[in-house]
N, C-alpha and C positions, 0 to 999 in steps of 0.2 A: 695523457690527457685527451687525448683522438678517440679513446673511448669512451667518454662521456661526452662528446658532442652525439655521437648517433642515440645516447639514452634522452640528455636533453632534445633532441630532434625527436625522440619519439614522444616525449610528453608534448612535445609541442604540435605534435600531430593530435596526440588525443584535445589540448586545446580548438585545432582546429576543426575536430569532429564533432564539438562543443559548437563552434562558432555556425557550424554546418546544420548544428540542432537548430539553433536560435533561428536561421532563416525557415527551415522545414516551421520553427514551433509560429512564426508568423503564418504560413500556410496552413495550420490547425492541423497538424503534426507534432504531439507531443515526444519530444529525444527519449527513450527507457532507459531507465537508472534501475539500481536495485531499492530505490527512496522512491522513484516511480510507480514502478511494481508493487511494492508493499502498500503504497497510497492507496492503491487502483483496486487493491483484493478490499483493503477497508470501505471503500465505498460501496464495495460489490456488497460488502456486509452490513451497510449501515442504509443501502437500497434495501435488503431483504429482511432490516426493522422497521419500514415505512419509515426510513426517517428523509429518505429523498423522493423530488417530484419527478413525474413523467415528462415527456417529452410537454403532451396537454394541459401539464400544472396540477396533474393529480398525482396527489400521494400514493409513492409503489405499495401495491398490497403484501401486507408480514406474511414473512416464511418463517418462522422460527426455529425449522429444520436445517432448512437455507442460511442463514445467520453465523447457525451453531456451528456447522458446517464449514465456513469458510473464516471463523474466526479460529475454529481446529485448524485449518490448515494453513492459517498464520502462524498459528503458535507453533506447529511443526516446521515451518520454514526458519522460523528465531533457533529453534533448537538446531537443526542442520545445519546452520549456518553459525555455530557460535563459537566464538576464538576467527572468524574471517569478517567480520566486517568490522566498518570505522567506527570509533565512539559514535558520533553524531547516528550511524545507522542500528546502532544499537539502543539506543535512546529511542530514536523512532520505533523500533519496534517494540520495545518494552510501555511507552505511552500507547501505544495505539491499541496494542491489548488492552491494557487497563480500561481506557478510553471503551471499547467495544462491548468488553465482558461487564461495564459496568451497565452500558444502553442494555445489552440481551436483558442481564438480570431484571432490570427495569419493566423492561418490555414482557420480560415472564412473568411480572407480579399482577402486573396490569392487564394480559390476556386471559380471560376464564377459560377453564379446561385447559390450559398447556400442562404439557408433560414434559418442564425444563426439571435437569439433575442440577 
């Protein structure tokens, strides 16, 4: 039993690097998670649909290279990553594709002259 207090002491560490987040995250210090990171590539992708504003409240200008590009390498991250992560981040990733490749397509039907596959 002396060996699971140092495992339970170690989650309880990770609780506490948790709690460590939450003060950093008041400082405007987001803690990185792999739910983080995966969030953070989506918005990079969903900035490079114009579908977010600039700092000045204008909408970022479409990259549809940019887009495609980093919603590729989401989907390469799901795939490298798969049999390791939790249900719940598996879910995430499987929505957030969907979610993205539905906006691109979108955004491909409605841009004239693109050259989306």
């Amino acid at each position: 039993m002396d060996e699971a207090k140092p495992d339970s002491s170690a989650k309880g560490s990770l609780k506490d690097s948790s709690a460590e987040g939450s003060v950093k995250e008041s400082n405007g210090v987001v803690p990185i998670d792999f739910s983080t990171f995966a969030l953070s590539l989506g918005a990079s992708a969903l900035a490079h649909l114009g579908e977010r504003m600039s700092a000045d409240g204008v909408p970022t200008p479409v990259s549809l290279p940019l887009a495609r590009q980093t919603i590729d390498l989401i989907a390469l991250l799901e795939e490298k990553t798969a049999g390791n992560l939790s249900g719940e981040e598996e879910r995430l990733m499987s929505q957030l594709l969907v979610e993205l490749r539905m906006k691109y397509t979108a955004k491909c039907k409605e841009t004239p002259g693109s050259n989306c596959e």
